[in-house]
C-alpha positions as a printed Julia matrix, in Angstrom:
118×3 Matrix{Float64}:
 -21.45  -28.87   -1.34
 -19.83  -32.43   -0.16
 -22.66  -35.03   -0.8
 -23.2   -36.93    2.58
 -20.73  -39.87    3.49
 -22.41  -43.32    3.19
 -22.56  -44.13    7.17
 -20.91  -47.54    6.64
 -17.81  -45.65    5.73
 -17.65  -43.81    9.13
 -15.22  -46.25   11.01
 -12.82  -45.72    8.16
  -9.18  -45.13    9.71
  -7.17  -42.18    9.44
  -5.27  -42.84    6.12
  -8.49  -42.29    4.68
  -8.19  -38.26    6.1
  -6.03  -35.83    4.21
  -3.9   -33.7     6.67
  -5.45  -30.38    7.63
  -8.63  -30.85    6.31
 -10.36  -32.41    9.7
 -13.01  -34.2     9.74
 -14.75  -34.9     5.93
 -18.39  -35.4     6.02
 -18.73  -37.48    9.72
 -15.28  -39.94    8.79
 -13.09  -39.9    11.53
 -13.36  -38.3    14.94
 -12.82  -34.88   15.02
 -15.99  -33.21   15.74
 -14.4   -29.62   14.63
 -14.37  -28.86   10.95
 -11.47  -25.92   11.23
  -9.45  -28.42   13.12
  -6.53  -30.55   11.39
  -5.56  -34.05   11.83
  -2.15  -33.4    12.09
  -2.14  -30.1    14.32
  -2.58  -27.41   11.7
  -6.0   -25.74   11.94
  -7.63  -26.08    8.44
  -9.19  -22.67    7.83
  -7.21  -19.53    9.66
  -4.58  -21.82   11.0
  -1.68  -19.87   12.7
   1.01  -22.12   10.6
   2.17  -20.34    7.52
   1.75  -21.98    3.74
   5.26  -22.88    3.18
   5.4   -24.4     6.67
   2.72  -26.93    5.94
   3.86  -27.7     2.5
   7.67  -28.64    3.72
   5.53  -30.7     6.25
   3.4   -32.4     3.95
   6.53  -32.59    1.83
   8.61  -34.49    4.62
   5.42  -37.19    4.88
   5.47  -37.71    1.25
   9.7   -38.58    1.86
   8.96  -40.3     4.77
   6.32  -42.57    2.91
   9.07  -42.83    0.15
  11.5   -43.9     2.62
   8.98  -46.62    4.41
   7.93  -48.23    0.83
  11.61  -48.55    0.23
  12.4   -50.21    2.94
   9.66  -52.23    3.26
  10.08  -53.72   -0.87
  13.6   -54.09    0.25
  13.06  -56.31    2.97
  10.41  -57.97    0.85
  13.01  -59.14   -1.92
  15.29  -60.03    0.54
  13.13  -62.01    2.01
  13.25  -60.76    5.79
   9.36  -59.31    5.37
   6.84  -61.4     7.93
   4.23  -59.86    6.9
   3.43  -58.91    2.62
   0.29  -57.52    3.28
   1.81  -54.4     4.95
   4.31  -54.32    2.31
   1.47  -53.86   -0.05
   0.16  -51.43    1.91
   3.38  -48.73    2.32
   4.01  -49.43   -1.36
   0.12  -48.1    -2.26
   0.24  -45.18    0.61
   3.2   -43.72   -1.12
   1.95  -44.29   -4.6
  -1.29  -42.69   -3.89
   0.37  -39.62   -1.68
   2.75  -39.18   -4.78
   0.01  -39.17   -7.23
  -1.94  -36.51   -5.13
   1.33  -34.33   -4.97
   1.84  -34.8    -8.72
  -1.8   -33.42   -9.02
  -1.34  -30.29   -6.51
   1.85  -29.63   -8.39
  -0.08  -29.44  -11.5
  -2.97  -27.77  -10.14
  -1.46  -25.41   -9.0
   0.67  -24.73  -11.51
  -2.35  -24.4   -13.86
  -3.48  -21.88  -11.36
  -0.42  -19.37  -12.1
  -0.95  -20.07  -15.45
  -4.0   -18.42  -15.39
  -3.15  -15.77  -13.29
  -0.54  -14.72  -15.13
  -2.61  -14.52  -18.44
  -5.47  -12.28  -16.29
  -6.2    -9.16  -17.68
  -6.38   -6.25  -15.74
């Protein structure tokens, strides 16, 4: 069970949300737990696995591509604004780490079904 969100962390934007998950514990808006941020339903969506992960995996590039750009302009000095800078640069980090950590997990998981006995 998800321990209750502290309530001063309910007007917390949506890059606090992961994709297809809905609403988590009261932050955000959506009101319906099956439904997803991004227009996937979260549990018995119509949209197959491997059509959400190529998804996801375009936002991750996307991210990639922003944070690029965005460090470029920084260094050559065309940015107005470093705090958004900042900010691309740690969205992509963080959505990289949390694909590096699906990766793994999941990995893992075939790992151990592979070594189930039957």
């Amino acid at each position: 069970m998800i321990p209750p969100i502290d309530p001063s962390l309910a007007g917390l934007g949506s890059e606090w949300q992961v994709p297809g998950t809905g609403s988590l514990g009261g932050v955000g808006t959506t009101t319906d737990p099956t439904a997803g941020t991004d227009g996937v339903s979260g549990v018995g969506g119509s949209g197959s696995f491997g059509d959400v992960l190529t998804q996801q995996i375009g936002n991750l590039s996307n991210l990639q591509d922003t944070a690029a750009t965005a460090s470029q302009s920084l260094a050559d000095g065309t940015a107005t604004d470093v705090t958004s800078v900042v900010t691309a640069v740690e969205k992509a980090q963080l959505a990289m780490q949390l694909a590096g950590q699906i990766r793994t997990k999941g990995s893992e998981a075939i790992t151990d079904i592979f070594h189930t006995q039957i």
